[in-house]
SETIMAR-913235 format. One record per residue (C-alpha): residue number from 1; residue in one letter; chain; x negated, y negated, z negated. Coordinates in steps of 0.25 Angstrom, whole numbers. Example, Ala and Ser with C-alpha at 12.3 -4.5 7.8 and 13.67 -1.06 7.14 Angstrom:
[atom 1,'A','A',[-49,18,-31]]
[atom 2,'S','A',[-55,4,-29]]
END
This chain:
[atom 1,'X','A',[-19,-494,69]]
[atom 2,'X','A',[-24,-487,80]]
[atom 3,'X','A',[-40,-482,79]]
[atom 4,'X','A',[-46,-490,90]]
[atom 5,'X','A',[-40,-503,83]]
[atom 6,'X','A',[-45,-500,71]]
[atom 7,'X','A',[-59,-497,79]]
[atom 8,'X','A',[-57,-511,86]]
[atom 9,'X','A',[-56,-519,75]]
[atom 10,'X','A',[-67,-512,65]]
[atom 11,'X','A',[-77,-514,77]]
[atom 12,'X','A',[-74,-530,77]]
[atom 13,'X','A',[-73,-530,61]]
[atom 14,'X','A',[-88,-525,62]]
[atom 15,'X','A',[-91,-534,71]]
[atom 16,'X','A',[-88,-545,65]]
[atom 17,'X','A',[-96,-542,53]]
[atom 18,'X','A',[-100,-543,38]]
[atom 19,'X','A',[-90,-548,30]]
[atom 20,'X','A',[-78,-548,41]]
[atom 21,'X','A',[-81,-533,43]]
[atom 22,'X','A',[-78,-529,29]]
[atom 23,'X','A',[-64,-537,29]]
[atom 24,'X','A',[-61,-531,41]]
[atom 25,'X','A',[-61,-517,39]]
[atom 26,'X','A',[-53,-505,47]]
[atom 27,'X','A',[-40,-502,45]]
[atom 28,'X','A',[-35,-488,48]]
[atom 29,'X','A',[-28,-477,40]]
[atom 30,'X','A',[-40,-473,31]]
[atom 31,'X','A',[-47,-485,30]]
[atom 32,'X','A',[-45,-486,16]]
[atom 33,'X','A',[-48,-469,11]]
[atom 34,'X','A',[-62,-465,8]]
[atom 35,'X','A',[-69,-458,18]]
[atom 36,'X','A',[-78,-448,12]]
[atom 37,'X','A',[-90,-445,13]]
[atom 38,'X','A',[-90,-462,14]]
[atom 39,'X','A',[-86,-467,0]]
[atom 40,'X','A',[-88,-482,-4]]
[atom 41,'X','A',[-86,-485,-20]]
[atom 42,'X','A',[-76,-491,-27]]
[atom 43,'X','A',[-84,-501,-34]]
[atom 44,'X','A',[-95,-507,-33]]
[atom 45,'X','A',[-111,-505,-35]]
[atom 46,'X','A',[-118,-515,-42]]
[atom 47,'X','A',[-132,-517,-43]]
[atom 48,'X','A',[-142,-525,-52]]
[atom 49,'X','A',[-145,-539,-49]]
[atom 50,'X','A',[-133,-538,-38]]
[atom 51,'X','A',[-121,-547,-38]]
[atom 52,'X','A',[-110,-538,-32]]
[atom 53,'X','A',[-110,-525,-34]]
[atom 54,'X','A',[-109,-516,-18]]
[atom 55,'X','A',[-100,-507,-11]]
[atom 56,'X','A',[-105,-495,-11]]
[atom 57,'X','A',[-104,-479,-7]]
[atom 58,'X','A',[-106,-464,-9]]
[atom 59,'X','A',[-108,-452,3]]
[atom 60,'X','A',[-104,-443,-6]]
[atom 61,'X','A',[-102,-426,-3]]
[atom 62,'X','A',[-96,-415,-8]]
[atom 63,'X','A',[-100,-399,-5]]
[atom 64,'X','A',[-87,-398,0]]
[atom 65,'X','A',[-89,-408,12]]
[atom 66,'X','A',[-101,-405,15]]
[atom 67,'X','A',[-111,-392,12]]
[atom 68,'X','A',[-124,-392,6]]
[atom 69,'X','A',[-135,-402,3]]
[atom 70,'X','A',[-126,-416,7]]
[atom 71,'X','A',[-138,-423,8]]
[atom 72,'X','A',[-136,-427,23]]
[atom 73,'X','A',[-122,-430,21]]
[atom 74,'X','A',[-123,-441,11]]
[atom 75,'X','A',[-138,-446,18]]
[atom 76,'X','A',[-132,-446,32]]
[atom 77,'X','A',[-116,-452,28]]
[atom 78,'X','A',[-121,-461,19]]
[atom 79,'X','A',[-131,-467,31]]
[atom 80,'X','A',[-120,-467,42]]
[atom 81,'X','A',[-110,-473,32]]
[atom 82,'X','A',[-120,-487,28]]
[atom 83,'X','A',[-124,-486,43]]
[atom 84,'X','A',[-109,-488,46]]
[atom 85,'X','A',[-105,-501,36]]
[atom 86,'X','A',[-119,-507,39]]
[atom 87,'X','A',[-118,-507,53]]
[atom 88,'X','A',[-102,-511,51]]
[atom 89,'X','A',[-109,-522,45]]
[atom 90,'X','A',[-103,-519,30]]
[atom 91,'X','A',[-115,-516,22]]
[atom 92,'X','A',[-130,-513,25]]
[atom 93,'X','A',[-130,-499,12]]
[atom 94,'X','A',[-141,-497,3]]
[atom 95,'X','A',[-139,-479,2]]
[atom 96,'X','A',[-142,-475,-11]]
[atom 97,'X','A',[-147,-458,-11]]
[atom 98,'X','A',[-139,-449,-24]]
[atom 99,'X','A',[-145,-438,-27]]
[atom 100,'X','A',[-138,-425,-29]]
[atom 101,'X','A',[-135,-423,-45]]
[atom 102,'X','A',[-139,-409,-43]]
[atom 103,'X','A',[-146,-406,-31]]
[atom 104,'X','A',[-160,-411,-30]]
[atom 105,'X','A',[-164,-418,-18]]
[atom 106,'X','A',[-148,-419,-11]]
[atom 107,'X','A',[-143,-432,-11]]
[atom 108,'X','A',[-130,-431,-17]]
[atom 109,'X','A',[-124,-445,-13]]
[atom 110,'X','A',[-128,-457,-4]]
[atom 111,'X','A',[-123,-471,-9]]
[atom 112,'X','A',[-122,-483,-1]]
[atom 113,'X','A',[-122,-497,-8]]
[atom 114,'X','A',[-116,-506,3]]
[atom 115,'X','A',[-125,-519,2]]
[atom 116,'X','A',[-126,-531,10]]
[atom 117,'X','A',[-110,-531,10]]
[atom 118,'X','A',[-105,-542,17]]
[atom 119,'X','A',[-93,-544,7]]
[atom 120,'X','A',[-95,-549,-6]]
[atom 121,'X','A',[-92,-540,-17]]
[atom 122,'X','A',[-93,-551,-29]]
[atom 123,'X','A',[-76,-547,-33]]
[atom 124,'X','A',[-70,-534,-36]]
[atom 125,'X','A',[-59,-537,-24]]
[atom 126,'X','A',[-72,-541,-14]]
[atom 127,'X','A',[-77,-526,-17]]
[atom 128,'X','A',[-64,-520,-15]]
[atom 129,'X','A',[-61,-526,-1]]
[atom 130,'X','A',[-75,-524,4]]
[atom 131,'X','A',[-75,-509,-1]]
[atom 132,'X','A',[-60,-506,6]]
[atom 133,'X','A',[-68,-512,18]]
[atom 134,'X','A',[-80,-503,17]]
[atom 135,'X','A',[-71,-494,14]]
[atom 136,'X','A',[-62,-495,27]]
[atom 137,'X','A',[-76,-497,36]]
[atom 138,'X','A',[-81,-484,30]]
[atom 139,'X','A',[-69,-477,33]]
[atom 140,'X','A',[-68,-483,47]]
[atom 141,'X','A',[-86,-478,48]]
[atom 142,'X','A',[-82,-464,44]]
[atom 143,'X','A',[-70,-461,55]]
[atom 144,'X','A',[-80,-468,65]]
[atom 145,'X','A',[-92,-456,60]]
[atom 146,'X','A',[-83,-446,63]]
[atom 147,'X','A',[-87,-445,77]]
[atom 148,'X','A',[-103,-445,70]]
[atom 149,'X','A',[-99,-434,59]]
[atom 150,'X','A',[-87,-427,63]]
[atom 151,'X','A',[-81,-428,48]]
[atom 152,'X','A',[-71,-419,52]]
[atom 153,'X','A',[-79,-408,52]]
[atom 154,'X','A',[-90,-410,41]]
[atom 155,'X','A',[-81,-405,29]]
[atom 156,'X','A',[-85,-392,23]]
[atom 157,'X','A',[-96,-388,35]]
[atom 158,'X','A',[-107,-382,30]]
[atom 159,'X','A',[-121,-387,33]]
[atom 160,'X','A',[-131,-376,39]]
[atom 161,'X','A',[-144,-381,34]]
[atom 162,'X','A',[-156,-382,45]]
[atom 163,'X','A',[-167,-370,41]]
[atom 164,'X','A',[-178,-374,33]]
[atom 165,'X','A',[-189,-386,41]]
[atom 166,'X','A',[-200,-377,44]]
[atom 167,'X','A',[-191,-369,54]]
[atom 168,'X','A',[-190,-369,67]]
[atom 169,'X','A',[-175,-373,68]]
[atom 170,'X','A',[-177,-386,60]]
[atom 171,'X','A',[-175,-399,70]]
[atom 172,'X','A',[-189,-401,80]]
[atom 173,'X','A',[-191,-415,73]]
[atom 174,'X','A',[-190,-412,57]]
[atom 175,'X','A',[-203,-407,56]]
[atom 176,'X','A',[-209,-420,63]]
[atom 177,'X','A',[-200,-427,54]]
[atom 178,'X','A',[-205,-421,43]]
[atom 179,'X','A',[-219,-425,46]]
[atom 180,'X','A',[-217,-440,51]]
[atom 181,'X','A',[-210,-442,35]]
[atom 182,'X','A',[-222,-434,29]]
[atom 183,'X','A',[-216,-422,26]]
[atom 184,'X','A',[-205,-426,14]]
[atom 185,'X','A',[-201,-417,6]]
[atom 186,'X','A',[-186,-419,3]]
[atom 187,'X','A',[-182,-418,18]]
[atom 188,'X','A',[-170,-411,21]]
[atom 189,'X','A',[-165,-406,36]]
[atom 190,'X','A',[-151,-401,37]]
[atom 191,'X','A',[-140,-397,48]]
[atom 192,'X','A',[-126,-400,48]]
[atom 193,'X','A',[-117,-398,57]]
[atom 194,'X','A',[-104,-406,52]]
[atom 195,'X','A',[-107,-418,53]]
[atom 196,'X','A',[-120,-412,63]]
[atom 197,'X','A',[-134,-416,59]]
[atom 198,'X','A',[-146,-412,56]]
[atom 199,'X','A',[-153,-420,44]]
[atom 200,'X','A',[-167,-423,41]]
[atom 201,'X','A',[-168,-431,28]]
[atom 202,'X','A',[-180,-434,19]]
[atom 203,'X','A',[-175,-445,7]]
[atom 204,'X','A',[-189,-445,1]]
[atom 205,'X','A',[-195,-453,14]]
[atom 206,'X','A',[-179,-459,16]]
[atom 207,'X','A',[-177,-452,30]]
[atom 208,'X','A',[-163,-448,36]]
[atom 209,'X','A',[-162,-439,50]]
[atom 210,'X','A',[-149,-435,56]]
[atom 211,'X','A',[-149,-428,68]]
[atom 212,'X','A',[-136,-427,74]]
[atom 213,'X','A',[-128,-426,89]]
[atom 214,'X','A',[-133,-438,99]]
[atom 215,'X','A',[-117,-440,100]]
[atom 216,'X','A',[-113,-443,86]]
[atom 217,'X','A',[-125,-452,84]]
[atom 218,'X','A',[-119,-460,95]]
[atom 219,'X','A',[-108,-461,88]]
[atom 220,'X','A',[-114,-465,76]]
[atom 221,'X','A',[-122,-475,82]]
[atom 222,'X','A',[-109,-481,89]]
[atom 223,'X','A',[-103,-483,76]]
[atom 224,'X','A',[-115,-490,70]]
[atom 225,'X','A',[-115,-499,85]]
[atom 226,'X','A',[-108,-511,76]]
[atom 227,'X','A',[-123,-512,70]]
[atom 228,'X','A',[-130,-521,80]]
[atom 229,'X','A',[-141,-529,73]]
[atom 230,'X','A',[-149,-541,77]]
[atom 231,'X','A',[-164,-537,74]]
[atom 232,'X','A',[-176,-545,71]]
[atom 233,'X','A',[-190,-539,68]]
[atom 234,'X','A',[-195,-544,57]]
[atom 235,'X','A',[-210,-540,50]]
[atom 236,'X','A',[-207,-526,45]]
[atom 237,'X','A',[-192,-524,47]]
[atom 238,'X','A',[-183,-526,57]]
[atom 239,'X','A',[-172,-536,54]]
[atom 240,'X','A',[-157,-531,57]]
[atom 241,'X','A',[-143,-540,57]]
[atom 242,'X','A',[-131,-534,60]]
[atom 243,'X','A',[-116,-537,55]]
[atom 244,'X','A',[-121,-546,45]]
[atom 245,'X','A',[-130,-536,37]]
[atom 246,'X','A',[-147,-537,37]]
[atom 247,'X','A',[-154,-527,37]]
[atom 248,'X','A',[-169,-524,40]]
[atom 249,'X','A',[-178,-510,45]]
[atom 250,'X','A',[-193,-509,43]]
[atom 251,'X','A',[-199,-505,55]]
[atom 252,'X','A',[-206,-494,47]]
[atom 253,'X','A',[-193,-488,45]]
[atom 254,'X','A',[-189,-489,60]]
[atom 255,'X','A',[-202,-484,66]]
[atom 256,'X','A',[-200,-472,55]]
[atom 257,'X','A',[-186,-472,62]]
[atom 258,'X','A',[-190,-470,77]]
[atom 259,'X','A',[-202,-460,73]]
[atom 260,'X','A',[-193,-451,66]]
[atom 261,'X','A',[-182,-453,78]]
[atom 262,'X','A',[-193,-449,87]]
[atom 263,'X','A',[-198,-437,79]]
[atom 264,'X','A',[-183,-431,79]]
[atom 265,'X','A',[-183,-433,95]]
[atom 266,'X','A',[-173,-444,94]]
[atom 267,'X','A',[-177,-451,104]]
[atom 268,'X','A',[-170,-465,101]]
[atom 269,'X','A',[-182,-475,101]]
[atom 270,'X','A',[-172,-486,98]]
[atom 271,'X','A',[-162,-481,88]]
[atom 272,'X','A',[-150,-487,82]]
[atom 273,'X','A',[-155,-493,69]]
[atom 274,'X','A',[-147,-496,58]]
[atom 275,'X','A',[-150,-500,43]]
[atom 276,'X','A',[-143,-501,30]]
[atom 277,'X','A',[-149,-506,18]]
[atom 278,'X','A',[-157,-493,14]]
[atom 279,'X','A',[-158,-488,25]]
[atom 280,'X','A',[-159,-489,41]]
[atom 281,'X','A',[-153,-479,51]]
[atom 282,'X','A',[-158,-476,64]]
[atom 283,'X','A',[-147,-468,74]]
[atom 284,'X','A',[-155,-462,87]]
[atom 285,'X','A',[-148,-454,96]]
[atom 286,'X','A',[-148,-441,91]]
[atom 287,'X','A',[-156,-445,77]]
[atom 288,'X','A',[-151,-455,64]]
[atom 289,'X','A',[-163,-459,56]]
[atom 290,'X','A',[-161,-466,42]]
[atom 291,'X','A',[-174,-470,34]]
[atom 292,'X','A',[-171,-476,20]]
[atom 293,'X','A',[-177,-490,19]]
[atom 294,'X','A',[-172,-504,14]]
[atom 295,'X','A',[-168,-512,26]]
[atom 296,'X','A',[-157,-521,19]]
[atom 297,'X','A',[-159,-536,17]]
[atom 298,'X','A',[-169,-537,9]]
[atom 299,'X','A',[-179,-533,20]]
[atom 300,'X','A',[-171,-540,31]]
[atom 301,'X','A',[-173,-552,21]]
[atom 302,'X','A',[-187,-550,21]]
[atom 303,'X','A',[-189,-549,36]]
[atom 304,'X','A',[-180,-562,38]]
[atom 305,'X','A',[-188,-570,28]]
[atom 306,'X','A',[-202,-564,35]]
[atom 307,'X','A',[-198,-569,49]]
[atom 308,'X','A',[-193,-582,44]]
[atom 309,'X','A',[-205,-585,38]]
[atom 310,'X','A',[-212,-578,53]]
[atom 311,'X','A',[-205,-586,60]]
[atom 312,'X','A',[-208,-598,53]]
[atom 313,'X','A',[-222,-597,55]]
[atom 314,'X','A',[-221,-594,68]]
[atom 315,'X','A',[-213,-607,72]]
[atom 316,'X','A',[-223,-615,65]]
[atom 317,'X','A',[-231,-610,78]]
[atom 318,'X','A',[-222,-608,90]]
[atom 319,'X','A',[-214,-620,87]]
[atom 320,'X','A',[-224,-630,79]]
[atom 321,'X','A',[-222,-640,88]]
[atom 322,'X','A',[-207,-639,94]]
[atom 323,'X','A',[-199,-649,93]]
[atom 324,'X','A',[-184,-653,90]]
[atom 325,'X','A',[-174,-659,99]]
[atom 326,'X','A',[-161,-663,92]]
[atom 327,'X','A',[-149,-664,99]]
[atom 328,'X','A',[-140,-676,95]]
[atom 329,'X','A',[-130,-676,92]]
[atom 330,'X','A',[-135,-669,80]]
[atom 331,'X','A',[-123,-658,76]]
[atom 332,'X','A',[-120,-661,62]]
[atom 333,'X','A',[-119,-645,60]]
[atom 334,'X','A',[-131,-638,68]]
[atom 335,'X','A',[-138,-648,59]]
[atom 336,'X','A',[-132,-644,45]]
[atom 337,'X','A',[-135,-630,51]]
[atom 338,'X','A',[-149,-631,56]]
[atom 339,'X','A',[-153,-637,42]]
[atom 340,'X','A',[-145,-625,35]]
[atom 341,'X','A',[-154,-614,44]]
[atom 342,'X','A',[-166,-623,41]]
[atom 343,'X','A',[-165,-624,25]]
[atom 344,'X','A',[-164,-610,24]]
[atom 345,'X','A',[-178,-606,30]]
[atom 346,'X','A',[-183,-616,19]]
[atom 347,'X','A',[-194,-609,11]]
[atom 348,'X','A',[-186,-608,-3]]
[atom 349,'X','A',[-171,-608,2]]
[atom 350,'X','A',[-161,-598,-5]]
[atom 351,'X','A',[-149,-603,-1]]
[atom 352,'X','A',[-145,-614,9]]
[atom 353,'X','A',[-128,-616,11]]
[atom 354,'X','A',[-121,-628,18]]
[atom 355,'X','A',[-111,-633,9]]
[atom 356,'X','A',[-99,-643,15]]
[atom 357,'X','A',[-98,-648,27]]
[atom 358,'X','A',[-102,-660,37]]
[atom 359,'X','A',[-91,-668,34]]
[atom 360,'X','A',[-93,-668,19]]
[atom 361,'X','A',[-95,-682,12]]
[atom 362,'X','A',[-106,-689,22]]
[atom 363,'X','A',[-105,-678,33]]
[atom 364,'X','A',[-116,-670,29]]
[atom 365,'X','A',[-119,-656,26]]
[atom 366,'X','A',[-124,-650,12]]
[atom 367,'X','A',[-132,-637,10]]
[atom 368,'X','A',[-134,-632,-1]]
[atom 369,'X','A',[-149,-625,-4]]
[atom 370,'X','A',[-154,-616,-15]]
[atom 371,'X','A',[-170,-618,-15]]
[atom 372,'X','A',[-180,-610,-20]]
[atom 373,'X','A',[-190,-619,-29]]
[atom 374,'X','A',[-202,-617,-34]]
[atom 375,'X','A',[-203,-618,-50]]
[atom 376,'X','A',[-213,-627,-58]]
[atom 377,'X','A',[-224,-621,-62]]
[atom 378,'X','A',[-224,-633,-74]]
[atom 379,'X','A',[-215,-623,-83]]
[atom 380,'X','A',[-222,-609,-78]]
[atom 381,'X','A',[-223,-600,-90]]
[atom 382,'X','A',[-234,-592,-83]]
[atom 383,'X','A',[-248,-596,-80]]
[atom 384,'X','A',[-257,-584,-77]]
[atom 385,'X','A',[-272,-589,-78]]
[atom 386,'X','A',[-281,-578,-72]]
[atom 387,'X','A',[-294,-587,-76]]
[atom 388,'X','A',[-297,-600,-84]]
[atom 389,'X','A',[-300,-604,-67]]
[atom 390,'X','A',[-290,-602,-61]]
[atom 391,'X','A',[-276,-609,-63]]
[atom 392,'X','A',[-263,-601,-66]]
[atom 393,'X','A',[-253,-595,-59]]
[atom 394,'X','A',[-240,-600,-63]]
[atom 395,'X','A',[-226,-594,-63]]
[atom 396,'X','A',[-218,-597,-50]]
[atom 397,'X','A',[-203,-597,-47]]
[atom 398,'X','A',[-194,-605,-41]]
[atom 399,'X','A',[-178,-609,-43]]
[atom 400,'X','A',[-167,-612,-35]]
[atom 401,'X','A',[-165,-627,-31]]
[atom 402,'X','A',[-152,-633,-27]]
[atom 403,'X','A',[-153,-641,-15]]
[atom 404,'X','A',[-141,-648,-7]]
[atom 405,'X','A',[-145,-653,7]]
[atom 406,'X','A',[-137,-662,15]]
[atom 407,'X','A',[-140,-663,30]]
[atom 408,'X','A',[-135,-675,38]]
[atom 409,'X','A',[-137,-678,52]]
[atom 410,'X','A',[-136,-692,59]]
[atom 411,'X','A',[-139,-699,72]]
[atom 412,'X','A',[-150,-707,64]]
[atom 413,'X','A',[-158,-708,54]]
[atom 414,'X','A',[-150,-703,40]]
[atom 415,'X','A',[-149,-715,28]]
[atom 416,'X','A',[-146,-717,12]]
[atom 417,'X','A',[-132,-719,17]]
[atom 418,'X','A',[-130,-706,26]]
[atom 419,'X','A',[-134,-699,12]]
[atom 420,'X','A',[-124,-701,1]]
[atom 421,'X','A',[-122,-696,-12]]
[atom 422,'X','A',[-134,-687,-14]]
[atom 423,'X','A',[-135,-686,-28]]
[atom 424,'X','A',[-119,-683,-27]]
[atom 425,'X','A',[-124,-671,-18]]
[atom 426,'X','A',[-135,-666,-27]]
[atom 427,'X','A',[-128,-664,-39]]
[atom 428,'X','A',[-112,-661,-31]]
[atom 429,'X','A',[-123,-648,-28]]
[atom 430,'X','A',[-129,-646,-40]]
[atom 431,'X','A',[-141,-647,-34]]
[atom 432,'X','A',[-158,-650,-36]]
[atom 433,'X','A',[-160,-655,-24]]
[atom 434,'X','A',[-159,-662,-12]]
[atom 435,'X','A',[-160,-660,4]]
[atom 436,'X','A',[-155,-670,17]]
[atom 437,'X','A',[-158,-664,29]]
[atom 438,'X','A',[-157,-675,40]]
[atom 439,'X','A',[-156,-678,54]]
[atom 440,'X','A',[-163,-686,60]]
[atom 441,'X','A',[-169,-691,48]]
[atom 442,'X','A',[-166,-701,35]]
[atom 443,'X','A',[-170,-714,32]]
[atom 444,'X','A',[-182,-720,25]]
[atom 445,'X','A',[-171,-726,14]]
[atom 446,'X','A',[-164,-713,13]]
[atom 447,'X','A',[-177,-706,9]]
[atom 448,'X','A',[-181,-717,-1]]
[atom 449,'X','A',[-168,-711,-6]]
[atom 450,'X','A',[-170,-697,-7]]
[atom 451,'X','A',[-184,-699,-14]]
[atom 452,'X','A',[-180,-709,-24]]
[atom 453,'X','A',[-168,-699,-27]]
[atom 454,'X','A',[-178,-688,-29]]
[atom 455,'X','A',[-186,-697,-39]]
[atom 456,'X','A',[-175,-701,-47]]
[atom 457,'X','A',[-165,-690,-49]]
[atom 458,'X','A',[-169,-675,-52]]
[atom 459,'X','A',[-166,-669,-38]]
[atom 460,'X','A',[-174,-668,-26]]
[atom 461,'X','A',[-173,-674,-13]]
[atom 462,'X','A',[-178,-669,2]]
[atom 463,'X','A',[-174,-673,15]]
[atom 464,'X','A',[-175,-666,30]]
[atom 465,'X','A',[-176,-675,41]]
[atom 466,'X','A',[-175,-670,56]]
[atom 467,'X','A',[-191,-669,56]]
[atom 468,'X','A',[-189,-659,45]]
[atom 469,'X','A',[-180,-652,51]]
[atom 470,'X','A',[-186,-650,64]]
[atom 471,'X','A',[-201,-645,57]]
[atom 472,'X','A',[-192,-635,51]]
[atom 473,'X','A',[-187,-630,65]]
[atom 474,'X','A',[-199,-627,70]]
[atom 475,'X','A',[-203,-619,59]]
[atom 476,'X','A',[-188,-612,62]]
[atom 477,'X','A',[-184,-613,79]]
[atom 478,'X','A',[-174,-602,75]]
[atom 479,'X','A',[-166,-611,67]]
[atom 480,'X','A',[-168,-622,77]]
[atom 481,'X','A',[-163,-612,90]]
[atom 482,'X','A',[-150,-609,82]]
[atom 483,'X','A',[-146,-625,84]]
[atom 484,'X','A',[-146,-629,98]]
[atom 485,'X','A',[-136,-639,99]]
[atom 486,'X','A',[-143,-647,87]]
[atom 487,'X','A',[-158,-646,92]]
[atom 488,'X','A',[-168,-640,102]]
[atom 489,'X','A',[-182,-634,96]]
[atom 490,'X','A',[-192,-638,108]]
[atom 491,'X','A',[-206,-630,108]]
[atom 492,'X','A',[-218,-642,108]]
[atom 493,'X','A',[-219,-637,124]]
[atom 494,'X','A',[-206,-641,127]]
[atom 495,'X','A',[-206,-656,120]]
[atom 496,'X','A',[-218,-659,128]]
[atom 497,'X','A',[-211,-655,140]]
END
């Protein structure tokens, strides 16, 4: 296959995405050999409290490839290698630091553990076919860093090390560096030639600097261009999606970032940024920045959560008083869909899946809801009394509650006919409780119905009507604006108009 197909097709591979990227990798001559330093494992790491065990890899070196303290080998090839599969959109790496067995103070090894995979790796064949896959995509990474490292030429050059800091010939910047970190005391500053850098490194305070040739940052940055991120500010980090991976910065770390790009003379205000899960990479033109932090999911998570319940708060000001117009016909399927998006900002909501479709049985759709509810303090086996006054505090809790929902819509009002078999539902689901989502709204006899159902059996009853559902909207426009053929959220201003 000639190289520019190849090319052709790994670029639309990446485009494309998450899972469909790792089952369509490469194909070329050596797609399938290991290219060292890049070296994935060949089975897999497990953790505790961790369903599946991750791909993971080693930047391992020997003396013989490269002289001397190794240290900015394996810190700067391990970076550029995670930076490459997350913005490939393989993995997001979490970079675990191995210290030398015998030299204090050299880091010997540099592991990536590749979470947020997009492929399953629940089977033994799942983990091969996804690590044959990393496997080619790592090979594919490392011809394209030829034109960043020059591989060719690094084997067995020896690296001149830069005289000691407090002399002249150390870089302008280091000593500025030196004092905006505080001074550390494990930094290391270094020359190479093959591949050319000058490197700057303090792992106590988690800083990485690479100096290197404008021209073959350029080309780093041009193999890291299938990262382009949509970007959200949230309250401390700066939210990041890209290729179907989260990821999230503080901004301490990124004002750390352009001070430091400025101290170094830099002179990129606006550098490419670029975060794995332990780390996040800023490239400038001349300068590559990584500072050691967690900016996985879990952080994007927390941001997410923060500005759902921001946003929240805020509609309940801005658009208090909109109102809803509903387009008839009513679409049987943006209004399964808007009720989906709604039931999962509910307060308590761990998991919310449609299940069937809207031709099953009586035309309407089921989801299927794991809820968050509180426990009964009645059976609490604590009771801590700080004084004879003052009344206990009680054990709290919750556990998971199974609720099927059915939403129906109809031209009119819904009735005890248009809701069949609902104790059939309930127990088909193994489920606690029960939700109807309605449009326009249900009859007087089909809520005698649902009451007297929650009085004589053991499950619970609720029921959304299109009042309910509208009070919701407004406490969440976005989800409103995503359905525009269904409905039209109108501010109090332009109702009156």
């Amino acid at each position: 296959m000639e190289s520019n197909d190849i090319l052709s097709k790994a670029v639309s591979a990446i485009h494309v995405g998450g899972k469909e990227t790792l089952r369509k990798p490469p194909v070329f001559s050596c797609s399938e050999q290991t290219h060292e330093p890049f070296r994935l494992m060949e089975t897999p790491i497990e953790f505790e409290n961790e369903e599946e065990g991750f791909l993971w890899g080693a930047v391992r070196t020997s003396g013989w490839q490269f002289d001397g303290d190794r240290s900015d080998i394996h810190d700067v090839f391990s970076l550029v290698w995670a930076a490459l599969l997350r913005a490939f959109g393989l993995s997001s790496p979490w970079l675990i630091d191995e210290p030398h067995v015998v030299v204090p103070g050299e880091l010997g090894a540099r592991h990536l553990v590749l979470q947020q995979c997009p492929w399953s790796l629940s089977r033994d064949a799942d983990f091969a076919d996804a690590r044959k896959s990393m496997n080619a995509w790592t090979a594919f990474g490392f011809h394209l860093l030829d034109d960043v490292f020059a591989w060719g030429r690094c084997k067995n050059h020896r690296r001149p090390s830069l005289p000691p800091l407090s002399d002249e010939s150390s870089p302008a910047w280091a000593d500025a560096v030196l004092r905006f970190l505080r001074q550390p005391r494990d930094v290391i500053l270094s020359y190479r030639k093959y591949p050319l850098w000058i490197y700057f490194a303090s792992y106590e305070r988690g800083i990485t600097i690479v100096r290197m040739p404008r021209i073959r940052l350029m080309a780093l940055k041009s193999i890291l261009t299938p990262f382009q991120a949509s970007k959200a500010r949230g309250e401390d980090a700066l939210a990041l999606f890209a290729n179907g991976i989260p990821n999230a910065v503080p901004y301490t770390v990124i004002r750390k970032a352009q001070r430091i790009l400025s101290i170094t003379g830099d002179g990129n205000k606006d550098p490419f940024i670029l975060p794995i899960d332990s780390h996040c990479l800023f490239v400038g033109d001349k300068t590559v920045i990584a500072i050691r932090e967690n900016c996985g999911k879990e952080l994007f998570e927390s941001e997410r959560e923060f500005l759902l319940k921001r946003r929240a708060s805020e509609n309940l000001v801005f658009f208090a008083d909109s109102a809803v117009k509903w387009k008839d016909p009513i679409s049987a399927e943006d209004f399964e869909g808007i009720c989906l998006d709604l039931l999962r900002r509910e307060p308590g909501i761990i998991r919310a899946k449609a299940v069937g479709g809207i031709n099953d049985r009586d035309g309407g759709r089921d989801i299927l809801i794991d809820w968050s509810a509180p426990l009964s303090h009645e059976n609490s086996s604590v009771n801590i009394s700080p004084s004879p006054n003052h009344e206990g505090i009680h054990a709290g809790g919750v556990r998971p509650l199974r609720v099927i929902a059915q939403v129906k819509s109809r031209s009119k009002t819904l009735g005890k006919r248009d809701v069949q078999d609902i104790r059939d539902t309930i127990e088909h689901y193994e489920a606690d409780a029960y939700l109807l989502i309605a449009y326009p709204k249900i009859s007087s006899a089909l809520v005698d119905y649902l009451e007297s159902l929650r009085r004589r059996t053991c499950f619970r009853t609720e029921w959304w009507e299109a009042s309910d559902i509208e009070s919701r909207l407004r406490r969440h426009p976005d989800v409103a604006v995503r359905y525009p053929n269904l409905l039209e959220l109108r501010s109090g201003l332009e109702s009156s108009i």
